[in-house]
KEDREN-255698 format. One record per residue (C-alpha): x, y, z. Coordinates in steps of 0.02 Angstrom, whole numbers, padded with zeros to 5 digits, always signed. Each point is the difference from the previous one (the first is absolute). Layout:
BEGIN
XYZ...
# end
This chain:
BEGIN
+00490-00682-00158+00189+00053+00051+00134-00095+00042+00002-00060+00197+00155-00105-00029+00070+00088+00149-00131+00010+00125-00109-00114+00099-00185+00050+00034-00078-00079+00141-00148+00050+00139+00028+00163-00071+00193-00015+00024+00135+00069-00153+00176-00023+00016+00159+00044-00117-00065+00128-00143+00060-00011-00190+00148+00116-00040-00078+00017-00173-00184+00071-00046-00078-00117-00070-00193+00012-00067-00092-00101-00147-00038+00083-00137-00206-00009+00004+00027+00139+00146+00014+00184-00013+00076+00129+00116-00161+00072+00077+00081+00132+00121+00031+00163-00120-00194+00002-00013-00004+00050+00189+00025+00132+00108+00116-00071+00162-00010+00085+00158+00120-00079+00184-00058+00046+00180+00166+00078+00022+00171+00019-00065+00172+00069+00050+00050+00150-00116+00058-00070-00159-00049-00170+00031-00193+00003-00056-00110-00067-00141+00102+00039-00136+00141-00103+00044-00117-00158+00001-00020+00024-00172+00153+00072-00072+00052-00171-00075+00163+00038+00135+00047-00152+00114+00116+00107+00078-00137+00115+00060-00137-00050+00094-00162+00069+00117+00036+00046+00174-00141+00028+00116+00011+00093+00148-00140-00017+00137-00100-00143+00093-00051-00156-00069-00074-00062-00104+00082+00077-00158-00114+00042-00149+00034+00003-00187-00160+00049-00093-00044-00031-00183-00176+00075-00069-00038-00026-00195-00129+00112-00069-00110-00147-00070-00016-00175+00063+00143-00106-00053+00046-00202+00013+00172-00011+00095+00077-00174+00034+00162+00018+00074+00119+00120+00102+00171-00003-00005+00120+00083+00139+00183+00022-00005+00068-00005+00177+00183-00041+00054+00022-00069+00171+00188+00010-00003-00001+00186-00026-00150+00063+00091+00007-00133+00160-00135+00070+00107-00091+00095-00126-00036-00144-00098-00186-00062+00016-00030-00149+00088-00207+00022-00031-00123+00070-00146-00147-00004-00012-00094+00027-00167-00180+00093+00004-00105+00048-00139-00176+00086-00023-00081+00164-00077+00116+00117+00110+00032+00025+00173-00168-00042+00087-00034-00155-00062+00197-00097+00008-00014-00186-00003+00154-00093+00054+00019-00134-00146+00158-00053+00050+00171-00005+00148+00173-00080-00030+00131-00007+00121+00186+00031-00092+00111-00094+00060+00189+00104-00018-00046+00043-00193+00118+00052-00120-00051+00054-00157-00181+00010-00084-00132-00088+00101-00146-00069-00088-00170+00038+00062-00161-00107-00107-00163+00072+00042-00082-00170-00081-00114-00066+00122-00018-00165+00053-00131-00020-00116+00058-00058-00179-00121+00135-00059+00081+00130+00087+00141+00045-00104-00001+00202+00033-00048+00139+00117-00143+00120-00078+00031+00142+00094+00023+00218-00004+00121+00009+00130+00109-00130+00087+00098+00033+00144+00179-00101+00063+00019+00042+00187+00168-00049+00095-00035-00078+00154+00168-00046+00081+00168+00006-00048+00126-00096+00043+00119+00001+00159-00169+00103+00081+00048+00143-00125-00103+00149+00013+00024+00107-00198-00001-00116-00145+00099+00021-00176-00089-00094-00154+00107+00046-00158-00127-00048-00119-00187-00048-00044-00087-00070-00171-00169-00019+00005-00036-00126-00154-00184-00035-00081-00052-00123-00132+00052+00084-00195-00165+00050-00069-00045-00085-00174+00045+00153-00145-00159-00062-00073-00158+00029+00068-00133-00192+00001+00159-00074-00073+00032-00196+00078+00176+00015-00053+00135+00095+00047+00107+00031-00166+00172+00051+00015+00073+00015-00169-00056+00172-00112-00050-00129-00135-00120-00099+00097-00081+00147+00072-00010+00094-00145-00115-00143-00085-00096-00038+00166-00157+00091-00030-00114+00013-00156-00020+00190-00074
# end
């Protein structure tokens, strides 16, 4: 999974972040096959800067809470972790202190599958949507929705910077056990 060298999960609980993104290499970045949509946004500061690969830009809503960042896919996809980048020493109060992850078919039907209280974060945050179940290594799921409770210092508008939504890679071959990764092995892997 990614590195958590730098933060401490407990009841629910994260603290620190990782300065560096970190993510193993059987995961794929899931969130160009969405469409992303927020609640609300201050001019300038909306959807597009979550994704602009920009640390220096970020997402600031601009209405009551809870703040909404929604991602629908198409087609039903696995997803097994989120990763935020949030900086507590220079957003303060707009930092979240509370998210809560929900996922389901689309709006009606939201099923909160996860909350985690940040604890003065800086950097990217690390968000597994494993269950406690051993079997449970991914959400299946068309849309998924990461709502911002709180914020810290009883802030009201929240700034996120950035958010990866990551799934597990799909095998390039079809019924195929193993999971080549040279040109060589998969050009001999199937019988013609």
């Amino acid at each position: 999974m990614a590195a958590e060298s730098s933060e401490g999960e407990e009841e629910g609980k994260l603290n620190g972040g990782n300065p560096l993104l970190i993510v193993d290499d059987d995961l794929t970045e899931m969130g160009k096959k969405a469409a992303w949509s927020v609640s609300s946004c201050k001019p300038g500061n909306g959807v597009s800067s979550l994704r602009d690969d920009n640390l220096d830009t970020y997402w600031q809503s601009d209405g009551a809470q809870p703040h909404l960042v929604n991602i629908q896919f198409q087609k039903k996809v696995r997803l097994q972790l989120i990763v935020l980048y949030v900086d507590f020493k220079l957003d303060e109060s707009y930092t979240p202190s509370k998210v809560s992850i929900r996922a389901g078919d689309g709006f009606h039907n939201l099923k909160e599958i996860k909350t985690v209280e940040l604890m003065k974060p800086i950097g990217w945050v690390y968000l597994s949507l494993s269950g406690v179940d051993p079997r449970e290594t991914f959400v299946n799921t068309f849309m998924l929705q990461i709502a911002v409770l709180s914020n810290h210092l009883n802030g009201r508008d929240t700034h996120v910077r950035q958010i990866k939504v990551y799934g597990p890679r799909p095998n390039p071959i079809p019924h195929q056990p193993f999971q080549f990764t040279s040109k060589e092995f998969i050009t001999y892997s199937s019988i013609r």
